[in-house]
Structures are given as C-alpha cells and as structure tokens.
N, C-alpha and C positions, 0 to 999 in steps of 0.2 A: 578507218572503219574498225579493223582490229583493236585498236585500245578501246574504244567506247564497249565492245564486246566485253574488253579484258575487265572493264570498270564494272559494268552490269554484273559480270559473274562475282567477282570480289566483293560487291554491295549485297549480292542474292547470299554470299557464304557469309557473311558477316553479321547480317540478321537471322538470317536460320542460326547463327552461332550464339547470340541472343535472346532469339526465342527460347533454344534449350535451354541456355540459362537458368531460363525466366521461370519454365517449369521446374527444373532442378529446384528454385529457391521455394517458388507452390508448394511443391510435393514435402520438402523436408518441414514447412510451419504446417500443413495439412496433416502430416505425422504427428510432429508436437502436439498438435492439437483432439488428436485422436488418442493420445495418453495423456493427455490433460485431463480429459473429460472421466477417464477410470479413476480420477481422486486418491490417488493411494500416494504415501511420499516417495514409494520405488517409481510408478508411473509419473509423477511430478518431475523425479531427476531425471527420467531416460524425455521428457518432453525439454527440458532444457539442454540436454546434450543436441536433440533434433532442432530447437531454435534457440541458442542462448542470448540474442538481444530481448526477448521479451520480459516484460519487466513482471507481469501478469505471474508468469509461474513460478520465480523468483520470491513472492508475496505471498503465493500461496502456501507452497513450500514453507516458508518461513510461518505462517499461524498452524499450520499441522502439528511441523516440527515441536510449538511452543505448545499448542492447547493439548496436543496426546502424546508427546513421550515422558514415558515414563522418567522424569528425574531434569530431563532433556540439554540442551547443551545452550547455555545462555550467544555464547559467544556465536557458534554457528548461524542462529537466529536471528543476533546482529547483522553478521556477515550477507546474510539473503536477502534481509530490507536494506542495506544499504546499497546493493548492488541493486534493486526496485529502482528504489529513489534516485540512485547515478546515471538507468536507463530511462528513466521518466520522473526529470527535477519538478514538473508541475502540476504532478499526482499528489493535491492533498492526502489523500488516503492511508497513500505509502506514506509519506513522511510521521501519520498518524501511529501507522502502525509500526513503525520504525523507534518513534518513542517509546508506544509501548516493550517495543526490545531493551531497548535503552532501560529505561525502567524496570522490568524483568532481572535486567543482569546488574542490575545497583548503579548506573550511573544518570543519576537522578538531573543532574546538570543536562548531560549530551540529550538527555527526555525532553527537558523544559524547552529545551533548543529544537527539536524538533517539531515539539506538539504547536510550537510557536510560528513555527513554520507551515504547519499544516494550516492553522486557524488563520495566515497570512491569504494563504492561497484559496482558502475556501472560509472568509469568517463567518455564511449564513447556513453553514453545515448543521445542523442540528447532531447530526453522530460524532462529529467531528468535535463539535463543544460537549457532548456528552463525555466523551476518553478524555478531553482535557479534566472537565469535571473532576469523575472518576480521581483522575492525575492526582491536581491540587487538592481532592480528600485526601486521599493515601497517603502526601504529604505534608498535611497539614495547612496549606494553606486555607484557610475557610473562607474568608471573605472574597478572595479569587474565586473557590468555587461556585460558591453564591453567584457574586457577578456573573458566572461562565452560565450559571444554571439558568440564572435570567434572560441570557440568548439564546438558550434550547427552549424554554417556553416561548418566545417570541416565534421562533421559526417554527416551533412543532407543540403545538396544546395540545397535543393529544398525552405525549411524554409528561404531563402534570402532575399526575399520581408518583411516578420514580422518581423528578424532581424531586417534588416536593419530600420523598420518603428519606431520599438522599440527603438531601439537607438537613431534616429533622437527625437521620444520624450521624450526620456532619457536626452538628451542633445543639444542642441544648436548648442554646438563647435564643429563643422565638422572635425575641426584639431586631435581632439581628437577623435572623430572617426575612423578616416585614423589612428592615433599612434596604437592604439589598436587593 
C-alpha cells in the first residue's frame, strides 16, 4: 500500500513539474509576442531574446533592418533570413525574402538559389513570382521575367496593369512581350 502511495505522489509532483513548465514556456512566447506587436527593431530583438525559435521575428527583423536603416548592414540581414529559413525550411516567403538579401548584398547567385527555392515551394504565389520577377529585371534576365510575369497574371489579373508596366520597362520589344 505504501509504494502505490509513494507512486501517486511522484506522478502528482511530476506533472505539476510539467505544468509549470508549460506555463514558463506560455508566458515567455506571450512576452515575445507582446513586443512583437510594438514593431520597433529594439522590441523585435528583445521578442527574440523572449522566443528565439520563431522564425516569424527573425523575418521581420530582417526587412525593418533592410527597408529603414539608414546605409543598413547587408550582411546582418542575411544572417536574420537565414536563420527564418533554417527555423522554418518550407516557408516560401522566408526563402523569398532571404533572396532578396542575397540580392541586396551582391550575391546575385546565393539570390537565384533562393528565389528558386521559394517559387519551388510555393510556384502559384503571385507575390512570390512577383520578387522573382522584379529579380530577373534587375538582373537582366528578360525573357525569365516575362515567363515569371506570365504566372503572376495567371494567378492574380488584377496585378496586370504592374505587369504589364514592368515588362514594358523591362523591355522595349513588344514582340517579345506578345511571344512570352
């Protein structure tokens, strides 16, 4: 009779040991996310000191970083989407925007390899073939972009007017618009 006692109370302390856990783990993504939401890149870093598996503010983080500092640091911006994309490998998004870093900091290859990636995992993204788009402008590809542009009308006609604007400044040769 004694040890079924002694098992009961072991069991009773082992889940209540658990449960706090459990909360413990709550409360600190409930934190993060309570400085997520203030937007600011101070409150982005103190949200990822409170959860650093989430890949979410890692992303975020990294387009603040790139779209508002001043001069901003290519390399750093890499470093936050790739650690997105390492915590969540089948987030087209991240790998999207992960090129755009790529791209940002001149390595136009590590880009192609991402945006490739992203368009793998999501190819009826219309934003997703938009940033590719974009991409193969920038770099000249024209006839990639075309094609790319041709699957952003398919999935989203509304986007026809920026296609098509894009294209036109993409290119010159209307023929090769119509082929594409």
């Amino acid at each position: 009779m004694r040890d079924k006692y002694s098992i009961t109370v072991l069991a009773r302390i082992f889940l209540v040991a658990c449960l706090l856990y459990c909360m413990y783990l709550a409360a600190r993504q409930g934190i993060a996310a309570w400085y997520f939401r203030k937007a600011s890149p101070e409150a982005i870093q103190s949200a990822i000191k409170w959860d650093p598996q989430n890949p979410e503010y890692y992303d975020a983080l990294a387009t603040l970083t790139h779209l508002y500092a001043a001069g901003g640091n290519p390399a750093e911006v890499v470093r936050l989407c790739e650690k997105a994309t390492a915590l969540s490998p089948y987030n087209a998004f991240y790998w999207a925007d992960l090129g755009a870093a790529y791209e940002w900091s001149g390595r136009n290859d590590d880009a192609l390899r991402a945006f490739t990636r992203a368009h793998t995992l999501f190819p009826n993204s219309p934003e997703i073939n938009w940033k590719i788009a974009n991409f193969y402008v920038r770099t000249g590809k024209i006839s990639d972009a075309l094609r790319t542009l041709k699957e952003v009308l398919l999935e989203d006609p509304g986007k026809e007017r920026q296609a098509f604007s894009l294209a036109a400044n993409a290119t010159a040769d209307t023929q090769e618009i119509l082929r594409e």
